[in-house]
ROKEVEX-785215 format. One record per residue (C-alpha): residue in three letters; x, y, z; residue number from 1. Coordinates in nm, 4 decimals, decimal comma. Example, Ala and Ser with C-alpha at 12.3 -4.5 7.8 and 13.67 -1.06 7.14 Angstrom:
2
<site r="ala" c1="1,2300" c2="-0,4500" c3="0,7800" k="1"/>
<site r="ser" c1="1,3670" c2="-0,1060" c3="0,7140" k="2"/>
//
This chain:
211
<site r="unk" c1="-0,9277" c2="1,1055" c3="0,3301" k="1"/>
<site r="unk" c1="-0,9952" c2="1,2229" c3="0,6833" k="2"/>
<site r="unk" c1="-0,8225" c2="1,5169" c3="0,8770" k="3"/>
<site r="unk" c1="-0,6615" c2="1,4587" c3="1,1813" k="4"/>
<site r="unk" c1="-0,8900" c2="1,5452" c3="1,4743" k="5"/>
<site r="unk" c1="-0,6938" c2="1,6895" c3="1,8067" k="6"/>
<site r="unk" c1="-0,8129" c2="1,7742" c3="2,1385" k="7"/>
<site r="unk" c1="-0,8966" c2="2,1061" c3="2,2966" k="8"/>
<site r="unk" c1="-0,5258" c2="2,0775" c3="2,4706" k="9"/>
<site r="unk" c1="-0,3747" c2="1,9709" c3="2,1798" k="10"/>
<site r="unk" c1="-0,4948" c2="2,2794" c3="1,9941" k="11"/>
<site r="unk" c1="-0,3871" c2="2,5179" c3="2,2303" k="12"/>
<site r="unk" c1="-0,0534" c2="2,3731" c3="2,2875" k="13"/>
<site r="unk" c1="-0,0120" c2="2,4310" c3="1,8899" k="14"/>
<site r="unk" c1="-0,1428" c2="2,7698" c3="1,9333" k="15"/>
<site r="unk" c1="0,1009" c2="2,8202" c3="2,1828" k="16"/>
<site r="unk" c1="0,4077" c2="2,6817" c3="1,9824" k="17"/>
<site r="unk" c1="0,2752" c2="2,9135" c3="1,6620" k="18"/>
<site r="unk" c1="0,2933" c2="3,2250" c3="1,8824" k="19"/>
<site r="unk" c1="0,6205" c2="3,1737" c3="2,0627" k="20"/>
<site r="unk" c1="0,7811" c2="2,8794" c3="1,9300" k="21"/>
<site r="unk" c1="1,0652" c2="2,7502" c3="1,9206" k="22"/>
<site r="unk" c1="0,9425" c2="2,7085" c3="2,2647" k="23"/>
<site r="unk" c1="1,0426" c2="2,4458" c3="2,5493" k="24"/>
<site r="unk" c1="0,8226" c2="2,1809" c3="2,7136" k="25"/>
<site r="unk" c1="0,8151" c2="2,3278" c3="3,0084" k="26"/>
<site r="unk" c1="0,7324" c2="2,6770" c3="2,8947" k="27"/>
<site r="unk" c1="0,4532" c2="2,5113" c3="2,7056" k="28"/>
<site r="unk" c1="0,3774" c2="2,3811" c3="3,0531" k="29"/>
<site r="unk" c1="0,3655" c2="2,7106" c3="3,2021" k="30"/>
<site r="unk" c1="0,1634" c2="2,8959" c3="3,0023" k="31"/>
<site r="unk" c1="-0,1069" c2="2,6078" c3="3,0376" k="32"/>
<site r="unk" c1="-0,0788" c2="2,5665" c3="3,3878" k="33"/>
<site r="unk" c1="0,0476" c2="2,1801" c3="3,3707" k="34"/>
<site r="unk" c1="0,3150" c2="2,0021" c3="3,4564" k="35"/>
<site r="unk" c1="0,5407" c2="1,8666" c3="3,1460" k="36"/>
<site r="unk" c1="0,4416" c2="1,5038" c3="3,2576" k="37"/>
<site r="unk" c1="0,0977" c2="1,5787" c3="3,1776" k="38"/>
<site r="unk" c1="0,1886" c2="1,7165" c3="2,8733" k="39"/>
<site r="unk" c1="0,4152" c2="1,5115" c3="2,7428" k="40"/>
<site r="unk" c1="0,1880" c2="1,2519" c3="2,5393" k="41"/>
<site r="unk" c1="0,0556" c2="1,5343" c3="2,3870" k="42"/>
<site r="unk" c1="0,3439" c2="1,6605" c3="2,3161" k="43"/>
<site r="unk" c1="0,4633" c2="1,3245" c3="2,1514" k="44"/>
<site r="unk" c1="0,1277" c2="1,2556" c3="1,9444" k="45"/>
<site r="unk" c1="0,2070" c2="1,6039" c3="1,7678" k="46"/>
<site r="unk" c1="0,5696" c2="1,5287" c3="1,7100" k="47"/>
<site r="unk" c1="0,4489" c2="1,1827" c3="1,5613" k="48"/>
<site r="unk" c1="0,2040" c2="1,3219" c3="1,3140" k="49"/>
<site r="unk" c1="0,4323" c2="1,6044" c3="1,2168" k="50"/>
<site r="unk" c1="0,2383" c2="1,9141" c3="1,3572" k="51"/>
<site r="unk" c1="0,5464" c2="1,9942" c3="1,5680" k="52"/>
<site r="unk" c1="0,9098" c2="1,9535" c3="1,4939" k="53"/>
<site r="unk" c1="1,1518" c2="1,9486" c3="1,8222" k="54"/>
<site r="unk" c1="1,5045" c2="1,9897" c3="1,8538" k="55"/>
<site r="unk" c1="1,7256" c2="1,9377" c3="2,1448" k="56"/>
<site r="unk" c1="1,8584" c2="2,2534" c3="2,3818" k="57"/>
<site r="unk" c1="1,5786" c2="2,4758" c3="2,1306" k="58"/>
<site r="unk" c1="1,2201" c2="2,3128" c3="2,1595" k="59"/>
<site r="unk" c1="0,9471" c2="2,2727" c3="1,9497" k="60"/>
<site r="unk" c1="0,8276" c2="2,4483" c3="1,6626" k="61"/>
<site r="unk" c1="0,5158" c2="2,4399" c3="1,4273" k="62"/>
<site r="unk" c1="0,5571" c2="2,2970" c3="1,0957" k="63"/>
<site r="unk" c1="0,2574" c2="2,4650" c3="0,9282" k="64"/>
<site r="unk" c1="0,1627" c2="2,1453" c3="0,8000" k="65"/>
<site r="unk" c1="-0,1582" c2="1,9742" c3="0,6998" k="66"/>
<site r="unk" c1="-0,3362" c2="1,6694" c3="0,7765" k="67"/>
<site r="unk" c1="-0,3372" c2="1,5665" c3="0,4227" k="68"/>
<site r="unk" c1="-0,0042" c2="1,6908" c3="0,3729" k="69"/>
<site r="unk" c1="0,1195" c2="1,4200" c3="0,6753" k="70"/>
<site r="unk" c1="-0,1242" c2="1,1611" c3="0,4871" k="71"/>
<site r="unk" c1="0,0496" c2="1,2536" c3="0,1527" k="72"/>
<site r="unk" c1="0,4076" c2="1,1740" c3="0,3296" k="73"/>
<site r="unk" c1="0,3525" c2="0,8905" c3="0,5094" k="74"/>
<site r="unk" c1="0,2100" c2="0,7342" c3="0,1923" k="75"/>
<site r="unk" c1="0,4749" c2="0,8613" c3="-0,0422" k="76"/>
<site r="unk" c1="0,7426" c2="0,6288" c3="0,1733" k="77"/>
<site r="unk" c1="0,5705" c2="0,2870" c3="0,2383" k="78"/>
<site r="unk" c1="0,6953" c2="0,0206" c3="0,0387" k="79"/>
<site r="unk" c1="0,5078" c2="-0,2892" c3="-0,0989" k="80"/>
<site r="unk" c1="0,6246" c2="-0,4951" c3="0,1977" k="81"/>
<site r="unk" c1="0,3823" c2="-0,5898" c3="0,4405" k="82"/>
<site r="unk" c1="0,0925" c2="-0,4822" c3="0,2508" k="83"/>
<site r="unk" c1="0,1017" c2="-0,7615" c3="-0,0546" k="84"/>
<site r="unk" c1="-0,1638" c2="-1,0714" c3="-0,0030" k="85"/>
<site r="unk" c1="-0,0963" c2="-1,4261" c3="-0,0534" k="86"/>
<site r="unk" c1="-0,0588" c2="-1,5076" c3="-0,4832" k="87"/>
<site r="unk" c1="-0,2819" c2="-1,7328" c3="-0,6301" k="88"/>
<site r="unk" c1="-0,0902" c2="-1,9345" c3="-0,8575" k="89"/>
<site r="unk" c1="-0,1488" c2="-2,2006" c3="-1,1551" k="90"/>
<site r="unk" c1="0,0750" c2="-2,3940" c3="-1,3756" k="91"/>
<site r="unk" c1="0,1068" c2="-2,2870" c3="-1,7677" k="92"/>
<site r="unk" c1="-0,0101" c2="-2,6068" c3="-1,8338" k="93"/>
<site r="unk" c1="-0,3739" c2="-2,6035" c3="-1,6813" k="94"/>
<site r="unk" c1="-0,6935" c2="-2,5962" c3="-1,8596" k="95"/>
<site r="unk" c1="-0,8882" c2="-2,2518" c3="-1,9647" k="96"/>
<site r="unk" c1="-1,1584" c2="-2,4597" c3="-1,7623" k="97"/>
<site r="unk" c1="-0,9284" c2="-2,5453" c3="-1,4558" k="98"/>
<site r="unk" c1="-0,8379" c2="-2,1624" c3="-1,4151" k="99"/>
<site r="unk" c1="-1,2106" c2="-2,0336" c3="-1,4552" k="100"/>
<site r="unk" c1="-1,2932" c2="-2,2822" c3="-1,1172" k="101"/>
<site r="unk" c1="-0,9343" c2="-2,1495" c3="-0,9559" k="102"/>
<site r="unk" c1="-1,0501" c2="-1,7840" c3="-1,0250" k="103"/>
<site r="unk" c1="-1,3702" c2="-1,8355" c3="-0,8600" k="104"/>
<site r="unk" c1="-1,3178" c2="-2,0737" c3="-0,5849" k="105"/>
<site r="unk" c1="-1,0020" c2="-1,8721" c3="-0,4220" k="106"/>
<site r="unk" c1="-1,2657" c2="-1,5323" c3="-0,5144" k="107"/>
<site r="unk" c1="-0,9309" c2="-1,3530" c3="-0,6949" k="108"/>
<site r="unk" c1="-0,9621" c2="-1,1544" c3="-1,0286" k="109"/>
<site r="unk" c1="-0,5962" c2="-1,2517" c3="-1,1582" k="110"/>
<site r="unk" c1="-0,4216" c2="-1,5754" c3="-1,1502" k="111"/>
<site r="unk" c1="-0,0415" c2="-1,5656" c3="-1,1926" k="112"/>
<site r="unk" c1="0,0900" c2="-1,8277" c3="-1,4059" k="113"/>
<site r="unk" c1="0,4154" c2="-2,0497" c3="-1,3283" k="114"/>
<site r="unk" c1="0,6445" c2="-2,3180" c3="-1,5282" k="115"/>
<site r="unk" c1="0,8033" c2="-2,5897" c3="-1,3883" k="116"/>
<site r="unk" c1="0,9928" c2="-2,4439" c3="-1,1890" k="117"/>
<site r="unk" c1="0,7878" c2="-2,2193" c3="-0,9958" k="118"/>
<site r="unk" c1="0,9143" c2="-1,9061" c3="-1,2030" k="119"/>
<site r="unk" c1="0,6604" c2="-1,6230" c3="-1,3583" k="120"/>
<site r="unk" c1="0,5797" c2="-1,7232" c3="-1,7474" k="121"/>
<site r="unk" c1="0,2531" c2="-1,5227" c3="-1,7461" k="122"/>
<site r="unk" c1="-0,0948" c2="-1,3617" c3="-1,6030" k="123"/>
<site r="unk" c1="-0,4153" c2="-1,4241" c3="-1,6561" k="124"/>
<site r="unk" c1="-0,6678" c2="-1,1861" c3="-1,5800" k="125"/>
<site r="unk" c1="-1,0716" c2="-1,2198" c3="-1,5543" k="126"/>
<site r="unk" c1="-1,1131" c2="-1,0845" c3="-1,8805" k="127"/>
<site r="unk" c1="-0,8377" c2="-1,2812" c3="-2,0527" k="128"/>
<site r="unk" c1="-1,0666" c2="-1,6075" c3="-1,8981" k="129"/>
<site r="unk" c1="-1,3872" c2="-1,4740" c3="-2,0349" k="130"/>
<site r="unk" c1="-1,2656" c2="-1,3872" c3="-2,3663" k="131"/>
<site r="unk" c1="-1,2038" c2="-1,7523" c3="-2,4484" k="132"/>
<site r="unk" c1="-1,5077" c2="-1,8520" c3="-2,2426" k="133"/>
<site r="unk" c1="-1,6871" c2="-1,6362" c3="-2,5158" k="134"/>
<site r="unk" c1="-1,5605" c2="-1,8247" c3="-2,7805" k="135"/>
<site r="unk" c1="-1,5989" c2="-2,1552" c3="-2,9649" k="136"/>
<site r="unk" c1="-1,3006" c2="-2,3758" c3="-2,8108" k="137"/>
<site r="unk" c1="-1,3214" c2="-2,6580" c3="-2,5671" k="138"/>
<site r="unk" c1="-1,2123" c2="-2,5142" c3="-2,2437" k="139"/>
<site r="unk" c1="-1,1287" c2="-2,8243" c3="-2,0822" k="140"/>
<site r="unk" c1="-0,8328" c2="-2,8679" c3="-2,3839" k="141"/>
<site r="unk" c1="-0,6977" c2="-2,5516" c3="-2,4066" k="142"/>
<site r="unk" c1="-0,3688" c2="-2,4460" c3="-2,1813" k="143"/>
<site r="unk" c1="-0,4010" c2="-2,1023" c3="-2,0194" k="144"/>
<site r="unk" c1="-0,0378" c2="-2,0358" c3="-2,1805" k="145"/>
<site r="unk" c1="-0,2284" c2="-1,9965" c3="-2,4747" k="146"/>
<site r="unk" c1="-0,4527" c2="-1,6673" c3="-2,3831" k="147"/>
<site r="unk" c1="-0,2328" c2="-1,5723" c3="-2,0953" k="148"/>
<site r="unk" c1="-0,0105" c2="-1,2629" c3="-2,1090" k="149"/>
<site r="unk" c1="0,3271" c2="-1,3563" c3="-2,1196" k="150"/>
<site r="unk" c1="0,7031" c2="-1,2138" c3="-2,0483" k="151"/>
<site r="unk" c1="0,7990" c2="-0,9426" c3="-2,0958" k="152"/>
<site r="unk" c1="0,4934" c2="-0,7837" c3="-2,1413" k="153"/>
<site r="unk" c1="0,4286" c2="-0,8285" c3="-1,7599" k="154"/>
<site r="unk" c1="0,3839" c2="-0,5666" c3="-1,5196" k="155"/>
<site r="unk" c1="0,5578" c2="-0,6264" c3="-1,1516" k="156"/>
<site r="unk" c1="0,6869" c2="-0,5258" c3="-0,8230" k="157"/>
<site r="unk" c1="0,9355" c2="-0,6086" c3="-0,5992" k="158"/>
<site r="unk" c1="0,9222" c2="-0,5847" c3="-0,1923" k="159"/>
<site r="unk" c1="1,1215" c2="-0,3057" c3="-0,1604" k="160"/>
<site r="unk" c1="0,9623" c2="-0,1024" c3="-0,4223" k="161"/>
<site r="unk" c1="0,6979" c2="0,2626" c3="-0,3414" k="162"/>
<site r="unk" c1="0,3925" c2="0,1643" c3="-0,2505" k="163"/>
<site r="unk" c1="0,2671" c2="0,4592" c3="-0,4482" k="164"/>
<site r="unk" c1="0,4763" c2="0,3643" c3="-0,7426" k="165"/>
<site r="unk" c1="0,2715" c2="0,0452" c3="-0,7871" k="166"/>
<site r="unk" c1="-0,0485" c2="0,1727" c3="-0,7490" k="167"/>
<site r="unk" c1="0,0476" c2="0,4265" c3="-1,0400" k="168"/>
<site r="unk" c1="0,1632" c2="0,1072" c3="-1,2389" k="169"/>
<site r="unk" c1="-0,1846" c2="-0,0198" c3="-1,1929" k="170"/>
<site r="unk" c1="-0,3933" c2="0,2626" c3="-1,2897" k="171"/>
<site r="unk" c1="-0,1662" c2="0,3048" c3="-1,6032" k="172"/>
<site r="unk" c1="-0,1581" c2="-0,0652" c3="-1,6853" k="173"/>
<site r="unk" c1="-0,5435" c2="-0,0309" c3="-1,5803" k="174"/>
<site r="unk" c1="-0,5442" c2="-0,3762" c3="-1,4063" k="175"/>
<site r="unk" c1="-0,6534" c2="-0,4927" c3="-1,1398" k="176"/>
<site r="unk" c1="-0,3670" c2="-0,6711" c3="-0,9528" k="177"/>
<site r="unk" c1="0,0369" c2="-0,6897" c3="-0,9989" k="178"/>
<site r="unk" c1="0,2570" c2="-0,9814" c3="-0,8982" k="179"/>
<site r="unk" c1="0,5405" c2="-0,9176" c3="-0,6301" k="180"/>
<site r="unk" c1="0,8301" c2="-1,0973" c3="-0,7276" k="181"/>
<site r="unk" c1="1,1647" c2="-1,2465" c3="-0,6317" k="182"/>
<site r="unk" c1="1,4356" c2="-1,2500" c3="-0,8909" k="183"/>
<site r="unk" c1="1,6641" c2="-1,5334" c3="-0,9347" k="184"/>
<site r="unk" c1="1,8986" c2="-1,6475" c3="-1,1225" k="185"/>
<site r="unk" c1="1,6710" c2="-1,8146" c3="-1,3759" k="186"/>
<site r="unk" c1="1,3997" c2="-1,5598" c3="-1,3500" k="187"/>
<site r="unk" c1="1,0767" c2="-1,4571" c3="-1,1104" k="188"/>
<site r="unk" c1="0,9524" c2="-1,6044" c3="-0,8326" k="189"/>
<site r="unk" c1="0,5877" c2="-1,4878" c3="-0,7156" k="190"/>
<site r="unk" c1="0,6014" c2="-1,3615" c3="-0,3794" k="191"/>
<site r="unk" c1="0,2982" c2="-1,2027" c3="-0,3143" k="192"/>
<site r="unk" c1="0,0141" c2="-0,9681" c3="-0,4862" k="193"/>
<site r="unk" c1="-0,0963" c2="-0,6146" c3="-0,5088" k="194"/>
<site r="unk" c1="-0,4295" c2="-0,5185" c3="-0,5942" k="195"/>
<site r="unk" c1="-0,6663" c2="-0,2328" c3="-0,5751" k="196"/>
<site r="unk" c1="-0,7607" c2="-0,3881" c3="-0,2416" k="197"/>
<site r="unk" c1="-0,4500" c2="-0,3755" c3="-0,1013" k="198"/>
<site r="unk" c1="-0,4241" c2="-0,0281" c3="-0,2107" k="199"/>
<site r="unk" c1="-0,7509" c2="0,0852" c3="-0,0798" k="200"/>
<site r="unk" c1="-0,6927" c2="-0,0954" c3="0,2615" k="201"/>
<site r="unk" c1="-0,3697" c2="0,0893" c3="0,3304" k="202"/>
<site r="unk" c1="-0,5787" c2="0,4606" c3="0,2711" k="203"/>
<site r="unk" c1="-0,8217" c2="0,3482" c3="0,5339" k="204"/>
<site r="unk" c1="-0,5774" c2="0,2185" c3="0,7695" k="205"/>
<site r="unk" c1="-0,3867" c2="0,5692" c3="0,7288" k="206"/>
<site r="unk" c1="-0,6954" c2="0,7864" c3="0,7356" k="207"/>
<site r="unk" c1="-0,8779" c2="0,5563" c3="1,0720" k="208"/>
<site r="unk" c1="-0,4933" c2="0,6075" c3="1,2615" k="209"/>
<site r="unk" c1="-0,4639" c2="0,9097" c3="1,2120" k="210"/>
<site r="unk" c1="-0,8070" c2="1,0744" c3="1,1936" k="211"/>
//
């Protein structure tokens, strides 16, 4: 993960605040021979990322942070909303066959299987679809409820739910994607989807915004 890079002012206003702080704006001003309008995006980009802390009537005042340690944080309180992708979903009732074209036309490594009424009865992974592939039964006549993984043996996430807290969930599950659900009254409705992608994309979001 990259550091967060700041400019030659934005180092010396830190080195500034280390020496003297809790220090005002317009003291930091002074010293650098600015006015605090000039400063004060500055100032705001290293209250954002956490470098400085300010309080009213005191000033600011170095955290002694890290890069990584902001990183770590910000990370540490997302939450599965807004980073899930569209669920790619099949009925229990479909052929072995049917899901081996679903898996590869809509490019997804897990399929999320519904009943009749649109609630979660069971996943089907890659492997689960190659396994019977490998085997001596006629695809096109065997249900995917059959070699599917089933309730309760099913691991999921809900919207409001740690970011980080999923991604541990699929490292110790060691799969590849989890199903964000709904709960009803009658049971789970598929929302959306994490996988490793989703996971991944968020570190290089956090590392290209902030380094």
């Amino acid at each position: 993960m990259s550091t967060i890079e700041l400019t030659i002012r934005q180092e010396k206003i830190l080195e500034i605040v280390k020496d003297f702080g809790p220090i005002t704006g317009e003291c930091i001003a002074e010293k650098l021979d600015l006015t605090r309008a000039t400063l004060r995006p500055d100032l705001a980009i290293l209250t954002m990322t956490g470098f400085l802390d300010a309080r009213p009537r005191v000033g600011y005042f170095y955290t002694g942070k890290t890069s990584n340690q902001f990183l770590a944080e910000k990370l540490k309180i997302m939450l599965v909303d807004g980073h899930e992708s569209t669920p790619v979903v099949i009925n229990e009732n479909v052929s072995v066959y049917d899901a081996i074209i679903k898996v590869f036309s809509e490019d997804v490594g897990t399929l999320f299987v519904i009943d009749a009424n649109s609630h979660l009865v069971g996943v089907l992974s890659r492997k689960d679809l190659l396994r019977a592939s490998i085997g001596q039964q006629k695809l096109t006549a065997l249900p995917v409820n059959i070699i599917m993984t089933r309730m309760p043996n099913i691991t999921m996430c809900q919207k409001d739910d740690l970011l980080i807290e999923v991604a541990k969930k699929l490292i110790n599950a060691q799969i590849d994607a989890i199903p964000v659900v709904n709960k009803t009254t009658n049971g789970f409705e598929v929302v959306g989807r994490i996988t490793k992608t989703n996971i991944t994309r968020v570190l290089v979001k956090l590392a290209e915004t902030d380094g």
